[in-house]
Backbone bond lengths (Angstrom), bond angles and torsions (degrees), N, CA, C in turn:
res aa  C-N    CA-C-N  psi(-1)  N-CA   C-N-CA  omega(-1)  CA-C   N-CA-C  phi
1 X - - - 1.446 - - 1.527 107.74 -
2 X 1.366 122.75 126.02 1.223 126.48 -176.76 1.617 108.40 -118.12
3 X 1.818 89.56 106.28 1.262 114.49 -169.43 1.562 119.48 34.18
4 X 1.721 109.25 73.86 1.395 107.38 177.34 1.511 122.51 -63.35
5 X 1.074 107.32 -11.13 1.531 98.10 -173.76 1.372 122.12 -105.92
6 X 1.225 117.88 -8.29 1.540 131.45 -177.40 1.240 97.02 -54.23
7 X 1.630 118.37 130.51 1.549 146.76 179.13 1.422 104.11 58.60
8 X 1.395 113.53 45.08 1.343 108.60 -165.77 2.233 96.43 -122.29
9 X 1.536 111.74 125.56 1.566 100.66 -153.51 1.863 88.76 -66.15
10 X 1.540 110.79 178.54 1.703 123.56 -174.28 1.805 93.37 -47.33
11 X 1.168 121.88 -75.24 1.390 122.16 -154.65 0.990 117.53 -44.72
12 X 1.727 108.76 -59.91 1.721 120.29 175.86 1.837 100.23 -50.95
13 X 0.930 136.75 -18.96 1.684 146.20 -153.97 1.811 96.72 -105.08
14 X 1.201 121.50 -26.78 1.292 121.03 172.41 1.819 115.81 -95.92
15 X 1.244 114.37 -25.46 1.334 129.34 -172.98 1.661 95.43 -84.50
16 X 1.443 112.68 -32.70 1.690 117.88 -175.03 2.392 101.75 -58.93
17 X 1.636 75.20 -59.02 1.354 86.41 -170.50 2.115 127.22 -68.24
18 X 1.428 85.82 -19.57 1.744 114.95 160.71 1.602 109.24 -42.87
19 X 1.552 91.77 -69.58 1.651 102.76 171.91 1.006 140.41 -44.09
20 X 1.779 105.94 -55.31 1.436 135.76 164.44 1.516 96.17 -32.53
21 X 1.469 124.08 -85.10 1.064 142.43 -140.71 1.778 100.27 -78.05
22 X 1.151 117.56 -20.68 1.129 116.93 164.90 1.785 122.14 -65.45
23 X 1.059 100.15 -60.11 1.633 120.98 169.93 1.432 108.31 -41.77
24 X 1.637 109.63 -58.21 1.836 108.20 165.08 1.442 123.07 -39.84
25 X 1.335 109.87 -40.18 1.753 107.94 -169.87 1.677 115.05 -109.88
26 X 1.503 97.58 20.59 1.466 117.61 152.35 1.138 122.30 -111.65
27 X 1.715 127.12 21.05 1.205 122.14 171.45 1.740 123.31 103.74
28 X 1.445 99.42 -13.90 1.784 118.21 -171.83 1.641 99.68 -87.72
29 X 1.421 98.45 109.73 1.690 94.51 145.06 1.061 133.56 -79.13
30 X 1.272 94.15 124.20 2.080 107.59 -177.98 1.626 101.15 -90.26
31 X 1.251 116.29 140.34 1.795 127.84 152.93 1.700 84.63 -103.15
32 X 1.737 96.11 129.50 1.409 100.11 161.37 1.609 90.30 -136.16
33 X 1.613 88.75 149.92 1.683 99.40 173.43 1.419 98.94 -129.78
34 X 1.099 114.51 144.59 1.641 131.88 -165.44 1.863 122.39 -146.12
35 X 1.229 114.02 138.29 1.611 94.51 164.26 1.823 92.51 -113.05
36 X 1.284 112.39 -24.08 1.394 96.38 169.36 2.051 127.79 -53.09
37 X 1.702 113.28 91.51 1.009 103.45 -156.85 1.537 109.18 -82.71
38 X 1.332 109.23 9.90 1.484 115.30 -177.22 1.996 104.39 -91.64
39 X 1.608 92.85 -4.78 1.395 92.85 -178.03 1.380 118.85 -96.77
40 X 1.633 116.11 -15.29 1.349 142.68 167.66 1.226 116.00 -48.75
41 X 1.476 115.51 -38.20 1.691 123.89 176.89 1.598 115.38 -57.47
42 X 1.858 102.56 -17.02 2.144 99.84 179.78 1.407 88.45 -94.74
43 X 1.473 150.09 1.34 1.333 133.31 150.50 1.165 127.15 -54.37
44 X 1.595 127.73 148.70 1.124 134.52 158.87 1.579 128.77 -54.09
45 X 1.800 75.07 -62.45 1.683 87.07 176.49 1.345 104.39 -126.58
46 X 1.585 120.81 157.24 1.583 133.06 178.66 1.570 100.03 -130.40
47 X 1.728 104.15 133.70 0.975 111.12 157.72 1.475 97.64 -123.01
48 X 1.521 123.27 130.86 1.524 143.82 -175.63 1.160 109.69 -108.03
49 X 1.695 110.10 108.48 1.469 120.30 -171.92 1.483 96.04 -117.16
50 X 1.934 100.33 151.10 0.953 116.30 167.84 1.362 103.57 -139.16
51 X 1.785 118.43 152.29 1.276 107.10 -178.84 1.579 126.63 48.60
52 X 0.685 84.32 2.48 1.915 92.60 165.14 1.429 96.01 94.81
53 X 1.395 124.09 30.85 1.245 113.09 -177.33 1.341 114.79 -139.07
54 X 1.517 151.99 131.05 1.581 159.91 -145.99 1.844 77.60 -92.82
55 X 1.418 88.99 120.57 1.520 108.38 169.44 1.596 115.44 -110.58
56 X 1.491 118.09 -29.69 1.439 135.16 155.36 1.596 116.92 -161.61
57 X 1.439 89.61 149.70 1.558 120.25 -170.23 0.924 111.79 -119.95
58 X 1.474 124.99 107.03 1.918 117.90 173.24 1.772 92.71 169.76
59 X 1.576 83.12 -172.22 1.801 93.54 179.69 1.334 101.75 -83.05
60 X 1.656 85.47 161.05 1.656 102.04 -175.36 1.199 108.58 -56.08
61 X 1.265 104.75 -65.49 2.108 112.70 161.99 1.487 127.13 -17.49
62 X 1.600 109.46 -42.57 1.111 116.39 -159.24 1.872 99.35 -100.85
63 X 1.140 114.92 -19.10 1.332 109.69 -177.29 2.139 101.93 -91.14
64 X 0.982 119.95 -32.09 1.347 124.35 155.03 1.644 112.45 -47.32
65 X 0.943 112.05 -58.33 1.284 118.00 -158.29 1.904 107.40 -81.29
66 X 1.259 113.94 -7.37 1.465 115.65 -173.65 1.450 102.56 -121.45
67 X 1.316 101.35 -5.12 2.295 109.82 148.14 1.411 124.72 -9.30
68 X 1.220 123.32 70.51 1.334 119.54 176.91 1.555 125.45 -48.23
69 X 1.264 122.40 -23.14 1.301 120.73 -179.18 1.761 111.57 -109.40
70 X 1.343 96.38 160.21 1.754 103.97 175.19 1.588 108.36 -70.42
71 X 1.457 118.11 134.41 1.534 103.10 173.47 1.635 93.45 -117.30
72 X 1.585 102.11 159.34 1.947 86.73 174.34 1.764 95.29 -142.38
73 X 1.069 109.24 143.29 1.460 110.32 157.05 1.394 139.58 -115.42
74 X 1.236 102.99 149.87 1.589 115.50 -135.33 1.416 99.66 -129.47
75 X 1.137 114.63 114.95 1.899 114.29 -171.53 1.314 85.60 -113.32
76 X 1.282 114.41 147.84 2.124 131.65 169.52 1.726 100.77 -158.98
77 X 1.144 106.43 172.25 1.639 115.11 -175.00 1.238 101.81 -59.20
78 X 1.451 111.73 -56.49 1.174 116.65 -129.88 2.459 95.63 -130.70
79 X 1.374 89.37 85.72 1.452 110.86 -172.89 1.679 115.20 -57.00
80 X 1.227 96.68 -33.08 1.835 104.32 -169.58 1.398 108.51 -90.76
81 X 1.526 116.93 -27.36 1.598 123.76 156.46 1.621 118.87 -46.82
82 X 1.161 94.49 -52.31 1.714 107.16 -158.52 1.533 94.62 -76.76
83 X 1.101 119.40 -71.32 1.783 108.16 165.46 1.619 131.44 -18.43
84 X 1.217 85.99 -47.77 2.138 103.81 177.09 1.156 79.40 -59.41
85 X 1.637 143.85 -72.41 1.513 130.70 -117.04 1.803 86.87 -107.32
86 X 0.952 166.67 -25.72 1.064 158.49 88.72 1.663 142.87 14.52
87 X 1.770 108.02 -40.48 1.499 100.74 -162.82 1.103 109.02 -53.42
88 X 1.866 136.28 -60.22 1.209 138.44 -158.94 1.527 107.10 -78.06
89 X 1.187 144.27 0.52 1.298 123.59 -158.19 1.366 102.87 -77.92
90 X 1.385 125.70 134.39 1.219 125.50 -178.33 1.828 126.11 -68.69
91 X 1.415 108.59 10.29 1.574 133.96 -163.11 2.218 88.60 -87.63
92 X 1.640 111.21 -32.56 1.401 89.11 -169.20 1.661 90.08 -127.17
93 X 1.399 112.64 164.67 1.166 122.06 168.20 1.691 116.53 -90.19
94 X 0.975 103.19 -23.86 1.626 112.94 -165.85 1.802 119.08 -132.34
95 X 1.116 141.15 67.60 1.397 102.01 149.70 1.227 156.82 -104.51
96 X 1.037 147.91 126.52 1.633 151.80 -154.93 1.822 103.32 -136.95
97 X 1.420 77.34 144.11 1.895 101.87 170.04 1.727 115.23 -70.63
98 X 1.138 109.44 118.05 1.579 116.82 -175.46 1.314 110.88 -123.92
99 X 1.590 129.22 112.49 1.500 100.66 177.73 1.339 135.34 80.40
100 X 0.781 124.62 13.61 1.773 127.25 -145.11 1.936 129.02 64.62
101 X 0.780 108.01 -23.99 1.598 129.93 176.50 1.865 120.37 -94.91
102 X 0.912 95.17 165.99 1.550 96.14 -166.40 1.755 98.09 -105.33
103 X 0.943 133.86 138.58 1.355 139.25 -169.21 1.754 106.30 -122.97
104 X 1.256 128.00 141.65 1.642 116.52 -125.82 1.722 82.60 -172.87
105 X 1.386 105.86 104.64 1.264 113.93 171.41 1.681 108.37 -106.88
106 X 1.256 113.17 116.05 1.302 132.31 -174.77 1.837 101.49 -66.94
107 X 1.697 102.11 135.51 1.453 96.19 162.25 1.809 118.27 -73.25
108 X 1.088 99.30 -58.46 1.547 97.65 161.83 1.284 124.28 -127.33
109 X 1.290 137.75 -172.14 1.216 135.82 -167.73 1.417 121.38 -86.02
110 X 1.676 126.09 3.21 1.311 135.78 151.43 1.343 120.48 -75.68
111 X 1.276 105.21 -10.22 1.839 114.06 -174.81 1.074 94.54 -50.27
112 X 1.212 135.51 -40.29 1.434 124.00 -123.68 1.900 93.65 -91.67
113 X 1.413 96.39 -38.17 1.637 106.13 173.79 1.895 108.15 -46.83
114 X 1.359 104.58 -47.93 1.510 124.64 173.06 1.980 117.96 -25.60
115 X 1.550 79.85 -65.08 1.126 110.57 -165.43 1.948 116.99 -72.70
116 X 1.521 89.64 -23.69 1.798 101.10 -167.58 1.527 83.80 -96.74
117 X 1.316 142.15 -31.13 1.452 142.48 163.01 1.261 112.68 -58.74
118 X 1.372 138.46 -38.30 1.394 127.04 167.45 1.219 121.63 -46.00
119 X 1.999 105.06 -51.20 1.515 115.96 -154.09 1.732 87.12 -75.19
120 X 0.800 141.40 -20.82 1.438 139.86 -155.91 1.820 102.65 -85.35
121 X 1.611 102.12 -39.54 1.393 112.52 -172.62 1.753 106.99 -69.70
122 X 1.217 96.60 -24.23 1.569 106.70 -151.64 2.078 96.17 -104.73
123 X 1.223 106.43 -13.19 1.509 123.53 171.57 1.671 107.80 76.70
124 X 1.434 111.94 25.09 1.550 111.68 -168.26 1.695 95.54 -96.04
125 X 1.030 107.88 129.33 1.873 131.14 160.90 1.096 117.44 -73.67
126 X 1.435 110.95 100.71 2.017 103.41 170.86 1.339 110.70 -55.70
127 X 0.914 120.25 149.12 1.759 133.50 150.83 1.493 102.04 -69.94
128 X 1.176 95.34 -40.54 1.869 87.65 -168.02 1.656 98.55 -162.92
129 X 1.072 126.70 131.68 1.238 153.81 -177.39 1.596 143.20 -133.29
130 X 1.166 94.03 54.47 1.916 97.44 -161.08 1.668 100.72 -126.26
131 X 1.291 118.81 -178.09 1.525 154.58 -135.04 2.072 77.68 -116.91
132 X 1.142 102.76 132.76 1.250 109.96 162.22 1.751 120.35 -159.11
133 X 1.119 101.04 -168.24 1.943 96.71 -166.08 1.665 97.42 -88.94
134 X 0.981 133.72 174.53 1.527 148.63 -161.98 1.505 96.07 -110.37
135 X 1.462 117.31 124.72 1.498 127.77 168.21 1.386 106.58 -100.19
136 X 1.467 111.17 124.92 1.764 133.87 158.71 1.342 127.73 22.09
137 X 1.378 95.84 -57.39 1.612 120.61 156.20 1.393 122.82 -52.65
138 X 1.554 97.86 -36.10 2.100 96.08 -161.57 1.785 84.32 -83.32
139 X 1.372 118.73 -45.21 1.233 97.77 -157.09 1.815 108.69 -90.19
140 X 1.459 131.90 20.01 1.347 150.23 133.15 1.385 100.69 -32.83
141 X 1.637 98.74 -82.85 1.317 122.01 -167.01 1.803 96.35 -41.41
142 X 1.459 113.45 -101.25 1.625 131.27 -178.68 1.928 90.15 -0.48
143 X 1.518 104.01 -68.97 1.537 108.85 -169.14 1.640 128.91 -41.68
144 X 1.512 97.72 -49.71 1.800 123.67 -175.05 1.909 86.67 -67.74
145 X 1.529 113.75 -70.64 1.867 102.22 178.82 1.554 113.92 -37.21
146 X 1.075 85.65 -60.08 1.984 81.61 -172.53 1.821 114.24 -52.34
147 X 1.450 118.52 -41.68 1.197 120.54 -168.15 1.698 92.32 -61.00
148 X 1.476 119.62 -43.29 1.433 115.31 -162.36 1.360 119.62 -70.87
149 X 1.665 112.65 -13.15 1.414 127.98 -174.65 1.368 108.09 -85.89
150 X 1.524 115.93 0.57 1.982 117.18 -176.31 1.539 108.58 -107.42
């Protein structure tokens, strides 16, 4: 199936993947291709191509879970501010909007000092500020940088 759900509204998009997932646990192999990577998580298995090339192969679970970097999320009022004052700093590799919250892949594990020193400079109050697991997307992203750095 090549990208069944694209322009497809939420409901029809849950009833798509109902099926899907039905058909899987009756024995049917599905090929699904997707850019929705939040839709990758009802797969079994992912292979993550870039450039025409398999950058990782495994479960969704398992490519989350073998995340080399710290990710943290970071809730504030005001999301499109904090990004501006943030995008370039060389302290994260990644940030993107997840959820309502900003999701913030640390270059290394002092970033994080980096990062709690900005908000302090800049007088912004997290709502919420903690260490969390890596979504589909972050570890795309982490993958596509690294492939471009060889």
């Amino acid at each position: 199936l090549d990208e069944p759900t694209s322009g497809v509204d939420p409901i029809s998009r849950k009833q798509f993947w109902e099926i899907i997932q039905n058909q899987a646990k009756s024995g049917v192999t599905i090929l699904v291709t997707t850019h929705y990577l939040e839709e990758a998580n009802y797969c079994s298995r992912l292979a993550l191509i870039y450039k025409g090339k398999i950058i990782a192969l495994n479960t969704p679970g398992e490519l989350k879970n073998n995340f080399p970097k710290t990710v943290l999320r970071l809730k504030v009022k005001n999301l499109v501010e904090i990004i501006e004052i943030l995008k370039d700093n060389p302290h994260f590799i990644n940030i993107s909007i997840w959820q309502g919250a900003l999701q913030i892949i640390l270059k290394e594990e002092n970033s994080q000092n980096a990062l709690e020193k900005i908000l302090k400079e800049k007088q912004i109050i997290p709502m919420e500020l903690k260490k969390t697991s890596p979504s589909l997307e972050d570890v795309f992203v982490y993958l596509v940088n690294q492939s471009d750095e060889l």
